[in-house]
N, C-alpha and C positions, 0 to 999 in steps of 0.2 A: 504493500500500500504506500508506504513513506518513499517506493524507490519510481512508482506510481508517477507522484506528486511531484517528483523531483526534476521528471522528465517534463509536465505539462508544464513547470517554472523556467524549466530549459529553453521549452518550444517559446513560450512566453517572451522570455529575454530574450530570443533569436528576433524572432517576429519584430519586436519594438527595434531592435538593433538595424535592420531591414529599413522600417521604417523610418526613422530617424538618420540614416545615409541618404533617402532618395530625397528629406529634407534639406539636408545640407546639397544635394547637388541642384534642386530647383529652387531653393530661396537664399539662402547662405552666400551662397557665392554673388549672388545678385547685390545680397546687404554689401558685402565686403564690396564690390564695385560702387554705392553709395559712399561710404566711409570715405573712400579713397578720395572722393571728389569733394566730399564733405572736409577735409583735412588739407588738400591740397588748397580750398579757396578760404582756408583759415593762416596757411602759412607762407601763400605763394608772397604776400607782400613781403615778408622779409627775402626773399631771391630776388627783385628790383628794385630793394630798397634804394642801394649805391643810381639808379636810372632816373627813379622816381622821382627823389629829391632833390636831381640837380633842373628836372624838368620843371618841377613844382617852387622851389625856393625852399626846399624846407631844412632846417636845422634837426639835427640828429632828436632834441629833446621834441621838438613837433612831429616827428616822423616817429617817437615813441609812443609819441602820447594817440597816435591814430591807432597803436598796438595793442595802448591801456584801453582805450573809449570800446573798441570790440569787446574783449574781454571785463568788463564793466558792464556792460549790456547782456549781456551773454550769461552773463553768474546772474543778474538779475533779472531774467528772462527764462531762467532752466524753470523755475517751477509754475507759474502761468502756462506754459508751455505746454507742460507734462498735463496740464488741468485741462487744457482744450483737447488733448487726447483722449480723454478719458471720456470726455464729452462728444466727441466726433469720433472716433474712430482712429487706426493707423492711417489703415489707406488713405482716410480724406487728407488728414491733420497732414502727415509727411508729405506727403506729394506736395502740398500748398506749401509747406516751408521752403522746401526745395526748392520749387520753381520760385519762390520771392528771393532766397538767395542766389540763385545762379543768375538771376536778374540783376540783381544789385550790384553780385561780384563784379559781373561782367560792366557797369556802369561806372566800377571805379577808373575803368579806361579811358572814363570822362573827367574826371577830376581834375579843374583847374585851378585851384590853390588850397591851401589849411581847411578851412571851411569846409569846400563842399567836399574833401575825404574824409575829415570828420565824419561827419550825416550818411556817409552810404557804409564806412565803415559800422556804424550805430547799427544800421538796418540790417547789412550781414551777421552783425553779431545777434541781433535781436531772433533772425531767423535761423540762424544755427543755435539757436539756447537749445532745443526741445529735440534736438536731432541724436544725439550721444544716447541721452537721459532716457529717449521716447525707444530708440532700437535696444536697449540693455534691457528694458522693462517686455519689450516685444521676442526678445529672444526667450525669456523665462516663460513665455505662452507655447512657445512650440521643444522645446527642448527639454527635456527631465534633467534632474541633477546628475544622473549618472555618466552624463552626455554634456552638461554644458559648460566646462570649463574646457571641452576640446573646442568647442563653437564660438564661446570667447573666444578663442583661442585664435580660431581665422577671423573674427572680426576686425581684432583689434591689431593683427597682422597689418592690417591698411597703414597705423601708424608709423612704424619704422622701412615699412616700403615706402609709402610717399614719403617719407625724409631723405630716404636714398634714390629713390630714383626723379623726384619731383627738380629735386638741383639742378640734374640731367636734362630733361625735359623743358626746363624754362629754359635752359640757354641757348639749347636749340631756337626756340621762339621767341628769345632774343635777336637772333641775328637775321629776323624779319626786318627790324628796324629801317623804315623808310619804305618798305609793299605799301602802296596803295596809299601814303600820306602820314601811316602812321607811326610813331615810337613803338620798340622793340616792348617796352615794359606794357604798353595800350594792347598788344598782341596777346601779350600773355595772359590779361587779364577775360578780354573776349574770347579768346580757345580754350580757356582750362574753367571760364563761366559759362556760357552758354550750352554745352553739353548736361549740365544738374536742368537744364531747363526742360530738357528730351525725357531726361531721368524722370522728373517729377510728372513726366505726363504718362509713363508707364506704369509710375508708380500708384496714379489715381486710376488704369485701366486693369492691372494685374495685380497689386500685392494683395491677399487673401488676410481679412484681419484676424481671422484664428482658424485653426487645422480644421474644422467645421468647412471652413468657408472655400479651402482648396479643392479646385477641380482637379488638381493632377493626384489626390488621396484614393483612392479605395474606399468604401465604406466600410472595410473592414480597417484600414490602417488608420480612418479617423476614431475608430473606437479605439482601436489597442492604444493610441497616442495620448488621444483626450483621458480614457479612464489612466493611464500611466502618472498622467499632470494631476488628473484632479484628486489619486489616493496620496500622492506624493504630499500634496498642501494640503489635506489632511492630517496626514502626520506630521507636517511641519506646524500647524495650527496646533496641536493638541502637546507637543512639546515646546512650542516655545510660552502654548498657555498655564502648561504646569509648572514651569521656569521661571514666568514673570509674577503668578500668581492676580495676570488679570488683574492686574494697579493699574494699567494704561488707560481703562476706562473713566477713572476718575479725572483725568485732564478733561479740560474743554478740547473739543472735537477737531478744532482749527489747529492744533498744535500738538494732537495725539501720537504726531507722527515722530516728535521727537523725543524719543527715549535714549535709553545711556546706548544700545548697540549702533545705532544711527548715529551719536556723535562722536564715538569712537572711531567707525567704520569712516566718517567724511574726514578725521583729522588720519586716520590712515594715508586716507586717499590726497589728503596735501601733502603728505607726506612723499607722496608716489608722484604725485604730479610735479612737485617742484624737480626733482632730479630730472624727470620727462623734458620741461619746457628749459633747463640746463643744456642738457644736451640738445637742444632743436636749437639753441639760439646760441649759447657761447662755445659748445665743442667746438666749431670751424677756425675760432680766434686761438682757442685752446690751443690746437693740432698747429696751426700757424706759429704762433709763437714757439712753441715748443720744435719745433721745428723749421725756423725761421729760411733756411738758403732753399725749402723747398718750394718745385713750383706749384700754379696754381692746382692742374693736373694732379699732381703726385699727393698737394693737400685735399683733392677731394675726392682721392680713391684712400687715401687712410681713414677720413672722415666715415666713410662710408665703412667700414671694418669692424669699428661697434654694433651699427644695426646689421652688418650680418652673421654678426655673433648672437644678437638679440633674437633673431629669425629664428636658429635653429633652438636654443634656448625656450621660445616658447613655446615651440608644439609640441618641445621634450616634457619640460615641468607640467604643463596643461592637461597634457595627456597621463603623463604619471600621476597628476590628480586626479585623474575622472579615476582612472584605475584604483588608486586605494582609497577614493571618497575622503579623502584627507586636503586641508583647507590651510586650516593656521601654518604648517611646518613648511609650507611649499611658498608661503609667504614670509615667513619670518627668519629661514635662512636666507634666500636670495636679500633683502633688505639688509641684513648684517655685512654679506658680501659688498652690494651695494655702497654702504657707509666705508667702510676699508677700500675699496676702488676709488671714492674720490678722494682720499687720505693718501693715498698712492700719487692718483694724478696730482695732488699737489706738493711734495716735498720728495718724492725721490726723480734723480735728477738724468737716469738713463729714461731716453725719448720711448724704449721698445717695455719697460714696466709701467712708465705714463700710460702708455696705448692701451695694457691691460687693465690697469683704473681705471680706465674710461669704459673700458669694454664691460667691467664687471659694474661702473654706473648705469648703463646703460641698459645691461640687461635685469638690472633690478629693478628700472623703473618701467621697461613699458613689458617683458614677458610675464610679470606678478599681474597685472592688470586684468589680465583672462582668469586667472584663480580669485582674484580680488574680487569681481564681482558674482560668480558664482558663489563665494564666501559670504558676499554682502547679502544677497539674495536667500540664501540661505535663513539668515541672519534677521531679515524685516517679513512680520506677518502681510498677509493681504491686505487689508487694509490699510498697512503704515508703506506698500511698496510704493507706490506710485509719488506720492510726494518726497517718500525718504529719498529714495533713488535722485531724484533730481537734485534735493538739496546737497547728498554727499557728492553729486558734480558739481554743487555750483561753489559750493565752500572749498572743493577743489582743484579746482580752477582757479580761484583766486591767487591761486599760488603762485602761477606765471604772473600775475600784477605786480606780486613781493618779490620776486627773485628776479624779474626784470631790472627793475630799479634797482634794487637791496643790491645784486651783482655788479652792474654797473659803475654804482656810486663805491662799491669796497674796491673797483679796478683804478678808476681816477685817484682814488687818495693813495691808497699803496702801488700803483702800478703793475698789478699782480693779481692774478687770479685766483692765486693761493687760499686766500678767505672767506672767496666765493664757494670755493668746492672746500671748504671747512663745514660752510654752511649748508650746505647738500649734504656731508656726509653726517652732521648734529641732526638732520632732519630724517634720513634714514637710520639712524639709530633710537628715535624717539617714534617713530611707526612703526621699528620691529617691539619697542617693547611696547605697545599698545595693543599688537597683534599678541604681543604673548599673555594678556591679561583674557585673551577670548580663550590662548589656548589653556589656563590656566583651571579656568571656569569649566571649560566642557571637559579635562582630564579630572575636576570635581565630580561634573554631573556622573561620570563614569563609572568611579568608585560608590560611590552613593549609591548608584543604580545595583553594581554589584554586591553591597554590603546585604539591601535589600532583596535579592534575590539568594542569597547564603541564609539569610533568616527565616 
């Protein structure tokens, strides 16, 4: 009987396994083609920065501050966002953000002084708030836990591809400069903008807003998947309510969402972002300096040697987590790493163990990111996901605002980078031990659990 049961559990996990691969190849891959585009028109401005600002008049701190005004919009924008999703749907909600951003990006190719890059940066960022926050929440509909910190996994893959190949690609589309009337950098912004605008009108004709609503499913593989999801949040509901003890009721409703695992998990998540947006913006200068008689070639093939360290890195940990269904550990060592990598890159003085700090920063901040949020998710009941999720992007996000600046202003006074990547590596050592107080808590629940089942 029991070896019976063993086998229809078997057939079970086959079946769901099946299912959940023909999801990754008709939707997954599609998101990740979003992301891509979604990231590349959040970061193309810094690849014609040097273009822009001799076109425009602008001063390095005006040309920052169009950096900060996105990013300001954008944090204050993730949770409205998330609320009109909830209210409208994936499909409608995305596809409209989309097309108003690839619209606007594409506009900034209009921008003739401070002012009006100001205002279409605002509205970019305003339309990219809900985009990150809206797909992490939309991936937890179609994916089981057993499954989704591989699917993070390709999502967030977009990241460190577009940093490595985006560099590429805009320079190419730089040397448009003068087709047809216009500057190389006005190129860039209408080819790498006006394709989310294609995106977003597919995205209102095809994206399915929950496994229900897919035509390419089986009616039998929308059962196996939906009853998969929906026993899953049952048992997550029913452990994280014996856990909390059902206090979170007694807040007012509007604010229900933030409990201690939500603000733990969003200062995680600064913690993760700030080494992220480190590496997007000062590595290049990093690898330059440190390397000063190299060319520009040669600095942007080492450049590129972190994220594809970080590549393989994430599909390895992501997957070794879905495998032991393990969260805390697959986060809180890479993070340790992490801290010691930019401790490296900044005081030892051979260029070829700099390279390795970088590469161990780098891979702690964007390969954790796939397990991070499977973890987080884990982490917030159904009711607290929708808003929690947004707020721990928006609080972490903030981070590229602090480390912009905060980096900046520690380079001019000391002439050195050194204190910058001090400060990276204080901030990955205060989000591994934050991570260690969840794991500390569920190796509690653990015991406990056992003590009581011995009795």
């Amino acid at each position: 009987m029991e070896t019976k049961q063993n086998d229809l559990l078997q057939q079970d996990a086959l079946k769901l396994d099946l299912t959940v691969k023909k999801v990754h190849r008709k939707l997954l891959y599609f998101l990740l083609i979003l992301f891509i585009f979604s990231f590349l028109d959040r970061i193309n401005i810094g690849f014609v920065g040097k273009q822009l600002s001799a076109d425009l008049g602008l001063t390095a701190l005006s040309f920052g501050l169009a950096n900060t005004i996105f990013y300001i919009f954008y944090i204050c924008f993730g949770i409205p966002s998330n609320m009109m999703l909830k209210k409208l749907g994936t499909r409608i909600w995305i596809g409209f953000i989309i097309i108003v951003w690839g619209i606007a990006s594409s506009c900034t190719a209009f921008a003739t002084d401070e002012r009006s890059l100001y205002i279409i940066r605002a509205i970019v960022g305003i339309a990219e708030a809900g985009f990150l926050p809206g797909m992490l929440l939309y991936l937890t509909q179609w994916f089981p836990a057993t499954h989704r910190s591989r699917a993070n996994a390709v999502f967030m893959f977009a990241m460190p591809f577009t940093a490595t190949i985006g560099a590429v690609v805009t320079g190419y589309i730089l040397n448009l400069h003068g087709f047809h009337g216009l500057n190389g950098w006005q190129w860039v912004f209408l080819l790498e903008g006006l394709p989310c605008v294609i995106l977003g009108v597919i995205v209102f004709a095809k994206l399915p807003n929950t496994p229900k609503d897919a035509k390419w499913l089986t009616d039998d593989e929308k059962t196996i998947l939906v009853n998969a999801l929906e026993n899953e949040q049952i048992a997550k509901s029913q452990q994280l309510g014996s856990a909390t003890g059902n206090t979170a009721s007694a807040k007012p409703q509007r604010f229900a969402f933030l409990n201690s695992s939500v603000i733990r998990c969003a200062i995680v998540y600064f913690c993760i972002v700030t080494t992220c947006g480190m590496v997007n913006i000062w590595v290049p200068q990093i690898v330059a300096n440190a390397i000063p008689n190299a060319s520009s070639v040669l600095t942007g093939f080492i450049v590129a040697i972190p994220h594809l360290v970080t590549m393989i890195a994430l599909f390895y940990l992501c997957s070794h987590s879905d495998k032991t269904q393990e969260r805390y550990w697959h986060t809180f060592v890479p993070m340790i790493l992490g801290g010691m990598g930019w401790l490296m890159a900044a005081y030892l003085d051979m260029a070829s163990l700099k390279l390795i700090g970088l590469c161990l920063a780098c891979m702690a901040g964007f390969s954790t990111m796939g397990i991070f949020w499977a973890f987080a998710d884990e982490s917030l009941d159904n009711d607290s996901k929708f808003m929690g999720i947004a707020f721990i992007n928006a609080l972490g996000n903030s981070a590229t605002i602090v480390s912009s600046f905060l980096i900046g202003w520690l380079k001019d006074i000391t002439h050195s980078f050194a204190i910058g990547m001090v400060y990276g590596s204080v901030l990955m050592f205060v989000g591994a031990m934050v991570m260690l107080t969840f794991a500390l808590k569920k190796m509690s629940e653990k015991n406990l659990n056992r003590g009581l089942l011995n009795e």
